[in-house]
N, C-alpha and C positions, 0 to 999 in steps of 0.2 A: 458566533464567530465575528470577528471586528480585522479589519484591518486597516494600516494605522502608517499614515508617512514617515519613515523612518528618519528624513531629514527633519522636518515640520514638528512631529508628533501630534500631528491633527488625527483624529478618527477621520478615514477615507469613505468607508462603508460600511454598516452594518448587513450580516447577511445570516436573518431570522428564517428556521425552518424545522431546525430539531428540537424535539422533547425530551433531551435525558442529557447527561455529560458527551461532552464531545473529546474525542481520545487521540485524534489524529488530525492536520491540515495540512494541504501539501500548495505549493503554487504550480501551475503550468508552467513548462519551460520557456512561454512567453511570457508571463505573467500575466495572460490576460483571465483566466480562471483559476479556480480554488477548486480542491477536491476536500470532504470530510469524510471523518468516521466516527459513529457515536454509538453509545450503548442502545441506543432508540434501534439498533438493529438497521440502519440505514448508511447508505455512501451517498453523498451528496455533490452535485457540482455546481457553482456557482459561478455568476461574471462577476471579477473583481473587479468591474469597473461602476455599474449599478448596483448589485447585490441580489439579481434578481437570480432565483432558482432555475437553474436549466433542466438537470437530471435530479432523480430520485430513482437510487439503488437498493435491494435487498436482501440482506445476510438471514441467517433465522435466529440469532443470537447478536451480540453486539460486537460491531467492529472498530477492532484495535488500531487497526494500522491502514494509510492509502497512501498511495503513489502514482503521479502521473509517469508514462513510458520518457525516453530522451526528446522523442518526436513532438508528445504530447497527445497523440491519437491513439494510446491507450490507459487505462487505470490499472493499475492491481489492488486489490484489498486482502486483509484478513481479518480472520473474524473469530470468536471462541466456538461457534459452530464445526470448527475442524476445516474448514475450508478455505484455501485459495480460490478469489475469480478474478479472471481477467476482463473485463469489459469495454467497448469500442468509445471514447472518450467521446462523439460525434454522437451516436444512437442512444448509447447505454444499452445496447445489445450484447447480453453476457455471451461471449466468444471462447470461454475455454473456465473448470472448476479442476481444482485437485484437492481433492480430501487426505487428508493424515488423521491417525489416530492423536493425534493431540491439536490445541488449539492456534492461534497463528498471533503469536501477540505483535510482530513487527515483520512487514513486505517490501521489497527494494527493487527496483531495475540495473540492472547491471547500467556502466556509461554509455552499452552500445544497444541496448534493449533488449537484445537478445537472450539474455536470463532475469531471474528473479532469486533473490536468496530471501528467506524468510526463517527468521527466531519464531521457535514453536515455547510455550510455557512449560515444558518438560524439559528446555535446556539443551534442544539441539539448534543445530543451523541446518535446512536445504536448500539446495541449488536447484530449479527445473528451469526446464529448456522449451523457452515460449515456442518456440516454434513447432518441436513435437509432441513436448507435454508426455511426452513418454518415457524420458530419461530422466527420471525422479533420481536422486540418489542424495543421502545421507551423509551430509559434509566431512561433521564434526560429531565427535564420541564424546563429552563433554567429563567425562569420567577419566580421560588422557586430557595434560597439560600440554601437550604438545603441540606446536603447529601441524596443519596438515597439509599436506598439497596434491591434488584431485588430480583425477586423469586430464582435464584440461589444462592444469598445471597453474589452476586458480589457486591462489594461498588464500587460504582463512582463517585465522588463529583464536582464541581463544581472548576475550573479555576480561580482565580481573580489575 
């Protein structure tokens, strides 16, 4: 992973630590860390200001997708292992998994952090709800063109 002054276009830092492609890079919402996801089955976080590795995370398959929370004091990932984790940005103490029968190619924070919606490779969208992790539910039917709009009265439409 390289990151690079956008005015300048100087290489700022290099930040060596994975073995395989890397799928996903997010900044913290200060910019002062990186999060990754790679096929090497690892979430990575890094200071974007050295390069130096702080955490090393572990999916059992390769991850697609990372996300730091709005605050920054959490990550989300997913992974083809079927699995959402949520992890403590600070420890990398995994704090919360959710499994689906399918894979998790892309994870997001809502603006207020309070959810996650995540693209599974089977072509649906979920919504769960960080705080209970128990209100899973199935966005989008992907089989219907239609917009939907969920009992929180989130819209989420559909990609074409």
């Amino acid at each position: 992973v390289r990151v690079w002054n956008a005015d300048s276009n100087d290489l700022e830092v290099e930040l060596i630590g994975h073995n395989d492609a890397i799928f996903s890079v997010e900044f913290s919402p200060d910019g002062r860390r990186v999060v990754s996801g790679s096929r090497d089955q690892t979430v990575r976080v890094w200071s974007a200001m050295s390069g130096e590795q702080e955490l090393e995370l572990s999916h059992s398959d390769s991850v697609l997708s990372v996300d730091f929370s709005p605050d920054g004091k959490r990550i989300v990932s997913g992974s083809l292992d079927q699995t959402v984790r949520i992890w403590s940005a600070a420890s990398g103490h995994l704090l919360a998994e959710m499994k689906s029968g399918s894979a998790f190619q892309s994870v997001k924070f809502s603006p207020d952090g309070k959810r996650i919606v995540c693209g599974t490779i089977d072509a649906a969208v979920e919504v769960w709800s960080v705080d209970s992790l128990l209100n899973r539910r199935r966005a989008v039917d992907w089989s219907a063109l239609l917009p939907l709009v969920n009992a929180e009265r989130v819209r989420i439409v559909r990609a074409i």
